[in-house]
N, C-alpha and C positions, 0 to 999 in steps of 0.2 A: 091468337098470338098478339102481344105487345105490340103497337107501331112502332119500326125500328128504323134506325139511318142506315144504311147498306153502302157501304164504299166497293165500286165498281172498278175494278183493273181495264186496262186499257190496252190493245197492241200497242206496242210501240211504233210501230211503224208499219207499209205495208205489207201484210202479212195474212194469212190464214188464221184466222183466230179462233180454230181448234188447235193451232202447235202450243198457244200461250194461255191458253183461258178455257177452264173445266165446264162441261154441259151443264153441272149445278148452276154456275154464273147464269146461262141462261134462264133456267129455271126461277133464277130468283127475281131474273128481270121483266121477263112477264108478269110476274106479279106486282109491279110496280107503275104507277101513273103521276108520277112527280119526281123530278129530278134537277139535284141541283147541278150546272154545267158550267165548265171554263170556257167551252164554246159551245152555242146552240146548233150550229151547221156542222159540224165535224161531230157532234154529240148527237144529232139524227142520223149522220150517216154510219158511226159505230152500230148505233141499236139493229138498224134495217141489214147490217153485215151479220150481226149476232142472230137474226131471226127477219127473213125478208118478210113474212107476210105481219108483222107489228103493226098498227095501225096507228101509224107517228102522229097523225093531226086527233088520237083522242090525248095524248099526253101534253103536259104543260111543262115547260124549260124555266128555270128560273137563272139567268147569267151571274156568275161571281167570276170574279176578277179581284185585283189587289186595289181599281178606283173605286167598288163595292162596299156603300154605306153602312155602317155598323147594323142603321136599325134597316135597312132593307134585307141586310143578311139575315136577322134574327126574324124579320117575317117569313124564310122559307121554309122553315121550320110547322109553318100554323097547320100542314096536312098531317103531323103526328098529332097533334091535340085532337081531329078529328079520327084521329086510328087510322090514318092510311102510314103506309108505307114510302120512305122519302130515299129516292138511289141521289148517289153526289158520284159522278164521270169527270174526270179531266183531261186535259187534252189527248196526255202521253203517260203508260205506266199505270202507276196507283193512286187515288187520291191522296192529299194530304199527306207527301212528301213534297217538298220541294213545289209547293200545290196552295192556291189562296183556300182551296178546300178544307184546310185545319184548322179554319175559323169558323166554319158550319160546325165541324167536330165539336170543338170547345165548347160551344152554344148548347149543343146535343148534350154534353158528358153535366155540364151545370145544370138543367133541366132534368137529368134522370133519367136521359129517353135510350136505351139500349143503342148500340152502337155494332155493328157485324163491319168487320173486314173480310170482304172476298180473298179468294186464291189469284195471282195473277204476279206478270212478270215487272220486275224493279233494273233498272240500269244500275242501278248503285249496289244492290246484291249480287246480279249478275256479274258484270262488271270485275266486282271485287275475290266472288268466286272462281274467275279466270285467271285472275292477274297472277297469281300466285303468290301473292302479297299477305301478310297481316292479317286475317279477318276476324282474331280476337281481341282487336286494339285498332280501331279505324275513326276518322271523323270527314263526314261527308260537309263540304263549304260550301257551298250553293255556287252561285257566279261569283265570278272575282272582279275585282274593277273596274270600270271601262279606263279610268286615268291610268296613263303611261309607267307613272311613278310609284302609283296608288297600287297598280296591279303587279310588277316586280317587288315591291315591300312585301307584298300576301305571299309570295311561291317563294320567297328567302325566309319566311314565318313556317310556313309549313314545313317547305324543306327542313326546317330547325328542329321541330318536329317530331320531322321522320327519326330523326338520329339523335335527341335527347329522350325521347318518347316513346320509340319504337312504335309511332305510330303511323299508320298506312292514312296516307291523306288523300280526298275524290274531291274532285271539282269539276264545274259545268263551263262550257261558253255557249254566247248564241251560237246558233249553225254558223251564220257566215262571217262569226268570227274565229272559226276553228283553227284555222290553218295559221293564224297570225300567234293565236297563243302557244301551238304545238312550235312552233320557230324559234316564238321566246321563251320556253320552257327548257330547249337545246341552249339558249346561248345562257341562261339563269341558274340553270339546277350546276349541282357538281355532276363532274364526266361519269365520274360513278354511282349516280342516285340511278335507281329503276325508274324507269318511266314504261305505265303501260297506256296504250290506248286502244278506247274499245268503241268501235261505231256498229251502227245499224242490226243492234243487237235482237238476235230474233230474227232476222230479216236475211232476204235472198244474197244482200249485198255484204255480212255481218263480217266485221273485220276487230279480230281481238289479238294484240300483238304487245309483248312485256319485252324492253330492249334497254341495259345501261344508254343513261344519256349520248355519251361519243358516242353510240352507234346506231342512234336516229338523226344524226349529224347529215342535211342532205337528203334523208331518207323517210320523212315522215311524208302516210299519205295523204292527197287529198279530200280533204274534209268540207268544204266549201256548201257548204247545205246541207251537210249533214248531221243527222243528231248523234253526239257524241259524246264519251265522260272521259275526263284522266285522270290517273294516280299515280302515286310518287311513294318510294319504300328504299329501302337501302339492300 
């Protein structure tokens, strides 16, 4: 078989990772001694959950991240020209969404070298699968702002959107900025835009809740370190 790049799903969170992720996954990852990772520590401790007896110290981590030098990314790449097989893990989810990982891709698809996407679970499918929203007309924004200003501009664009467009709009914050943007999301959107929000999806704590704006007014949970996504539909 072709040396191929192998993009590896991730739980999301803690969780049993036979609810979210097929024994193929596994399968594939034994066969794997090179991996590119968002983190080398959380990226050991996944493999050793997907399979304890692994033997971590024969494999080699190679770190990407978005400070990750052009030609150091394209050297992770050198164990396909040798025929091995290269897995790319990210933190949370799938590679190469919302992921520095779609810069090893690019690299992979211009080089020729076969590219496989695993089965595994997405916040932004999931997510959007619940909401009850749009999911034939969506566009995922990544993070929004950190600026004040900057960040209300973004959620009165999208809101716009929603209602010239009919398009279902997903957006990220960091964890422990959650609770700040679900607040101003209440005090920004129209009373009558849908807002859903969906956390710890997958997970023992999974909380997926579609509510008009008034009536998360007061009433939104807390989110305060937790991993979360919202959307906005009419």
């Amino acid at each position: 078989m072709t040396a191929t790049l192998f993009l590896i799903p991730v739980t999301l969170g803690d969780t049993e990772h036979r609810r979210s992720l097929p024994d193929y996954n596994r399968d594939i990852i034994l066969g794997i001694r090179h991996f590119v990772v968002e983190d080398i520590r959380t990226a050991r401790r996944f493999l050793k959950k997907v399979e304890p007896s692994i033997d971590i110290e024969s494999l080699t981590f190679y770190p990407l991240n978005k400070h990750t030098p052009a030609d150091e990314a394209a050297s992770y790449l050198r164990p396909l020209e040798a025929g091995d097989n290269v897995g790319v893990i990210s933190e949370s989810g799938c590679p190469a969404i919302a992921d520095p990982g779609a810069d090893v891709v690019a690299m992979a698809q211009r080089k020729g070298y076969p590219v496989v996407p695993l089965v595994g679970p997405s916040s932004i499918l999931l997510s959007l699968m619940a909401s009850g929203f749009n999911g034939q007309n969506f566009s995922f924004n990544g993070y929004l702002p950190i600026d004040a200003e900057e960040r209300t501009a973004a959620i009165k664009r999208m809101e716009s959107r929603v209602y010239t467009e009919n398009q279902t709009q997903l957006f990220i914050e960091t964890p422990y900025r959650n609770n700040r943007l679900a607040e101003e999301l209440v005090r920004t959107c129209r009373r009558s835009t849908m807002l859903c929000i969906a956390s710890d999806i997958t997970c023992p704590g999974e909380f997926i809740r579609t509510l008009p704006v008034k009536e998360w007014a007061g009433k939104t949970p807390d989110l305060n370190k937790r991993p979360a996504i919202f959307l906005i539909y009419k």
